[in-house]
C-alpha positions in Angstrom: -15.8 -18.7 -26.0 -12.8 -20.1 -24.2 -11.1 -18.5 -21.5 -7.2 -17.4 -21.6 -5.2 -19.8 -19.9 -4.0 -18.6 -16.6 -0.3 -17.0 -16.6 1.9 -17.1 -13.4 5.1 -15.8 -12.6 6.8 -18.9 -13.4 5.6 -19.0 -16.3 7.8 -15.5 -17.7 10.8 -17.4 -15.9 10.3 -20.0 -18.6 13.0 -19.6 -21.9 11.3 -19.4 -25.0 14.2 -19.6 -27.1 15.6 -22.8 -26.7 18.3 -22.7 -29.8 20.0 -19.7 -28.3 23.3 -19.8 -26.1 22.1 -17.5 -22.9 25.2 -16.8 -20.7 22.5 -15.2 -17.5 23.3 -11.9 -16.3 26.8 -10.6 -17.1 27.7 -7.2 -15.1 28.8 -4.6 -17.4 31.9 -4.1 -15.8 32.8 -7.7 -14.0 35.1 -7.2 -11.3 37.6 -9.9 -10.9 39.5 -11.0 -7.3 41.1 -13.4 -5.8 38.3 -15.5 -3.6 39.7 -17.4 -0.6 39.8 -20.6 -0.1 37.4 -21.1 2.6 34.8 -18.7 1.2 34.8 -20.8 -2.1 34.3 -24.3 0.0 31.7 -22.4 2.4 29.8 -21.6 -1.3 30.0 -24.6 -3.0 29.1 -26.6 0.4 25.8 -24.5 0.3 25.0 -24.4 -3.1 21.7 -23.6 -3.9 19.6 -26.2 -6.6 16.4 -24.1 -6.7 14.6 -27.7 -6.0 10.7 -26.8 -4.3 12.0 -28.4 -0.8 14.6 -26.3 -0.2 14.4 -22.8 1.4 15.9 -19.9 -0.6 15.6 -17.7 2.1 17.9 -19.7 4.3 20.0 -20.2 1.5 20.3 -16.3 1.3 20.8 -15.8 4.9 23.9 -18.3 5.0 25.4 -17.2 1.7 25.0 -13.4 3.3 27.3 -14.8 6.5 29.8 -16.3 3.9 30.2 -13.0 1.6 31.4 -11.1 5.1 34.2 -13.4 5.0 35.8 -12.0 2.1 37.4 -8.9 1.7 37.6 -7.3 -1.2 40.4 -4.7 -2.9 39.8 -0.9 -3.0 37.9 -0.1 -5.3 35.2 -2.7 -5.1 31.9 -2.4 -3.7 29.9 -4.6 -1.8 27.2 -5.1 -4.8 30.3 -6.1 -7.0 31.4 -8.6 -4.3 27.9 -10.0 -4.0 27.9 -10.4 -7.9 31.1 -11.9 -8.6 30.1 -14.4 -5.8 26.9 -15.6 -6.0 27.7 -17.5 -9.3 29.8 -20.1 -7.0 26.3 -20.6 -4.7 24.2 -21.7 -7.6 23.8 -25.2 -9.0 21.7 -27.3 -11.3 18.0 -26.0 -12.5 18.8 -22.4 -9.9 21.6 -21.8 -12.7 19.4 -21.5 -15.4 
């Protein structure tokens, strides 16, 4: 008798439907704002590719320093401003 193969956590990251469009995590109520200038260079300078030699965790602690540059309208909270964000910081295979 055969044993199971081994599951990881990557391995219920993996899509399993290929032929279907997935648009990622879409907030029930988006939130839109003008983003500055500067804070959309400072996220796409530090974009994040999810590649196994780079560290997420700085990644997070530099996209943290960038969110406190914006300011955001009345109204919003912080979570929504992290949100509506952290789509800029993400590139290639992270995307996904």
């Amino acid at each position: 008798m055969a044993a199971e193969p081994r599951v990881t956590m990557g391995d219920y990251c993996k899509r399993s439907d290929t032929e279907q469009v997935s648009l990622g995590f879409q907030p029930t109520e988006p939130v839109n704002f003008d983003i500055k200038g500067n804070v959309l260079v400072a996220l796409k300078e530090n974009q994040f590719d999810g590649r196994a030699n780079k560290d997420p965790w700085d990644h997070l602690t530099q996209i943290s320093e960038t969110f406190q540059m914006q300011r955001v309208p009345n109204g919003i909270n912080e979570g929504q401003k992290k949100l509506r964000l952290f789509t800029f910081f993400l590139t290639s295979t992270a995307k996904e």
